[in-house]
C-alpha positions as CSV (number, residue, x, y, z in Angstrom):
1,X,15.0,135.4,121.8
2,X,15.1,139.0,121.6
3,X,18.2,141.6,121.2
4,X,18.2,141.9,124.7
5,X,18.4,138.5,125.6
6,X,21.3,137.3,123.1
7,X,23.2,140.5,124.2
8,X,22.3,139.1,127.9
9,X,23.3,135.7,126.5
10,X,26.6,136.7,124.9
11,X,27.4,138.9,128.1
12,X,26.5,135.9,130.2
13,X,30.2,133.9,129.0
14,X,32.5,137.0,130.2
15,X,32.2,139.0,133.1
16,X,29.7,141.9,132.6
17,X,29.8,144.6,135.4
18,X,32.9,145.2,137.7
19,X,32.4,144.6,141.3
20,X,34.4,147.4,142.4
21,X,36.1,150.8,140.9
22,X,39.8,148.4,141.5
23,X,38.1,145.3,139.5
24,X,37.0,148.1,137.1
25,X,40.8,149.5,137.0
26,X,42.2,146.0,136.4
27,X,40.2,145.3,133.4
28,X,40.9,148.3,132.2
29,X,44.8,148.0,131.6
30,X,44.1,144.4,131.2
31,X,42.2,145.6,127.3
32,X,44.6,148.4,127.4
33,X,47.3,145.9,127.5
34,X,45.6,143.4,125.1
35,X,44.5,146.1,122.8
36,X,48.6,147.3,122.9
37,X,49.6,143.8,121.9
38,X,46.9,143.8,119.5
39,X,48.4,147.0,117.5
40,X,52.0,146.4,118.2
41,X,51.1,143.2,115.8
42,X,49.2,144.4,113.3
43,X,52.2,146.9,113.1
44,X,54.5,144.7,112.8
45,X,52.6,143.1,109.9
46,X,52.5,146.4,108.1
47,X,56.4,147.2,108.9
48,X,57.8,145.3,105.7
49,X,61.3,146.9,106.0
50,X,61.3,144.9,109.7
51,X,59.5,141.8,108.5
52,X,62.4,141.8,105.8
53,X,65.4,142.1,108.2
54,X,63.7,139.4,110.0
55,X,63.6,137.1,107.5
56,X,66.6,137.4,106.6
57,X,68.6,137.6,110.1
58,X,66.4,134.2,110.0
59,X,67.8,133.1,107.1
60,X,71.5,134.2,108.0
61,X,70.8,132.1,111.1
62,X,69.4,129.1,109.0
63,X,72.7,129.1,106.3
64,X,74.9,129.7,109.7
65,X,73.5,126.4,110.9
66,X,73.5,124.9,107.6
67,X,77.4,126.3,107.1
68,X,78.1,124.1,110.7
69,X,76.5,121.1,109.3
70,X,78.1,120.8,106.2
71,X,81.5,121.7,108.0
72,X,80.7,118.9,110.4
73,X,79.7,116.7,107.3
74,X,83.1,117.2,105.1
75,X,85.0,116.5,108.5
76,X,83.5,113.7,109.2
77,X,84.0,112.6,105.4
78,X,87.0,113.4,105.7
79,X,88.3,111.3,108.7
80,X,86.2,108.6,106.7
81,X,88.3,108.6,103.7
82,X,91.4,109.0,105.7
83,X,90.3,106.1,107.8
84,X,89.9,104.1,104.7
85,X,93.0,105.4,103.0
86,X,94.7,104.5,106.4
87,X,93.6,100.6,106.1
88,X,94.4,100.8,102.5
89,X,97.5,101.8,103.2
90,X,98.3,99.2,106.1
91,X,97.0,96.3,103.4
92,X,98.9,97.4,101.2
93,X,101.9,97.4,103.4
94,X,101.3,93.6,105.0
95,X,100.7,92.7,101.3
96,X,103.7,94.3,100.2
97,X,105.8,92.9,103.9
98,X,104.2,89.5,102.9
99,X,105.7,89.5,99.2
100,X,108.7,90.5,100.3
101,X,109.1,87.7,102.8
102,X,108.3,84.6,100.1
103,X,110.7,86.5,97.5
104,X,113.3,86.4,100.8
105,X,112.3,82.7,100.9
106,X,112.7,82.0,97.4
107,X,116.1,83.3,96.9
108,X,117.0,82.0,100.0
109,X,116.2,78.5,99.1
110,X,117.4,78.9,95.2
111,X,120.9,80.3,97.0
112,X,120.9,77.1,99.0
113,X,120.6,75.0,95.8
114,X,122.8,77.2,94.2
115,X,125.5,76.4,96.9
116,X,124.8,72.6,97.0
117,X,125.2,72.3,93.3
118,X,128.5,74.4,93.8
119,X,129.7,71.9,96.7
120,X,128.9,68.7,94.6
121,X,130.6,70.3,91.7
122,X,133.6,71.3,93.3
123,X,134.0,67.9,95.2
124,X,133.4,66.5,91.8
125,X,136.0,68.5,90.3
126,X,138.2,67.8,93.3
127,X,138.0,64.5,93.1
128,X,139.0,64.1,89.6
129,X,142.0,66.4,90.0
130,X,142.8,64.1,92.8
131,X,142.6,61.4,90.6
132,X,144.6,62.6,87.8
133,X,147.5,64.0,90.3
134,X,147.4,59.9,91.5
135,X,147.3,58.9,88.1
136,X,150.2,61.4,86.9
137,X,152.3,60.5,89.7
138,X,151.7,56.8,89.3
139,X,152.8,57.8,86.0
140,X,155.5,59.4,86.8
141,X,157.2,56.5,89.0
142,X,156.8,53.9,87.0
143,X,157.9,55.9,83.6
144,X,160.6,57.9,85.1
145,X,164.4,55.8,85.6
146,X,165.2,55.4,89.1
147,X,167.7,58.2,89.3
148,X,165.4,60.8,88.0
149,X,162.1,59.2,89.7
150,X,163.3,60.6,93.5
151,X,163.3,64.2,92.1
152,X,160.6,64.0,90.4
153,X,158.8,62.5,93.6
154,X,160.5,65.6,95.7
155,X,159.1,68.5,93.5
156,X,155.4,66.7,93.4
157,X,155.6,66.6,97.2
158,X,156.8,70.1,97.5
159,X,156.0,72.0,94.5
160,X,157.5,75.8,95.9
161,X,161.6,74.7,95.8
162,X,161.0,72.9,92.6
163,X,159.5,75.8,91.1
164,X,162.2,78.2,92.8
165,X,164.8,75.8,91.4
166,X,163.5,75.7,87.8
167,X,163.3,79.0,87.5
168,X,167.0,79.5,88.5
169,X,168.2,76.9,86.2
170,X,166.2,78.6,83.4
171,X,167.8,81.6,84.1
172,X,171.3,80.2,84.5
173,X,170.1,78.8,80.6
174,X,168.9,81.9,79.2
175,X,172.0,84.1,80.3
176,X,174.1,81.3,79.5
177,X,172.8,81.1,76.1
178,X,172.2,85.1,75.6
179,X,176.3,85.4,76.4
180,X,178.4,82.8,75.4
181,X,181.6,82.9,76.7
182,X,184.2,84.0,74.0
């Protein structure tokens, strides 16, 4: 092929000729426009100072959005180890609730031993009293002579008036003895 025909070739792919001065027109600001988009880029690749703001107004923007997500991540944390802590703390609590109950239940059962025992003893040591007062007082009546046995019957029965009559003879003694009559 010659020049002309690869230039004929290569012109064959794009539209060659306009059809009209308006077609003409059109492609016209249509390359003006391209060519404009063209520059305003290749400036922008040469403005540094711009390409430097823009990076890092891009990188402001990246460690805003990074800021968020670890904000997000520590609250979420967070309410995790407060959940936990929560249930830790209610475990603790039943465990604790739970303790408390079978030491309630084991001094409650030791108390009621305690007071059995105490019953049996004091029956025990009621009875024997019993036994000596029957013994003493079969004692008494058969050991006594008959004139004294009745009163000595009377101030078992009722102990009070004995008492309050002992006392006054043992006062009528003591003053009796402290000032004899002269």
């Amino acid at each position: 092929m010659t020049d002309r025909t690869e230039a004929q070739g290569a012109d064959a792919g794009r539209a060659v000729g306009a059809k009209g001065p308006e077609e003409l027109r059109r492609q016209i600001e249509q390359t003006r426009s391209q060519l404009g988009d063209t520059v305003e880029e290749l400036a922008g690749k040469m403005d540094v100072k711009g390409r430097a703001r823009a990076r890092a107004a891009d990188l402001r923007g990246k460690a805003g959005a990074m800021t968020v997500q670890l904000r997000s991540t520590a609250a979420q944390a967070g309410h995790t180890v407060h959940d936990k802590a929560t249930q830790a703390g209610h475990t603790v609590h039943d465990k604790a609730a739970q303790a408390g109950h079978k030491v309630h239940d084991t001094a409650t059962h030791a108390g009621h031993r305690v007071h059995d025992r105490t019953l049996r003893t004091g029956h025990a040591a009621q009875d024997k009293a019993s036994g000596t007062g029957h013994s003493l007082r079969r004692g008494v009546e058969h050991g006594l002579p008959w004139p004294a046995r009745p009163v000595v019957q009377a101030a078992v029965r009722h102990p009070r008036p004995a008492l309050v009559i002992g006392a006054a003879l043992a006062t009528v003694v003591v003053v009796s003895w402290r000032y004899p009559k002269r």
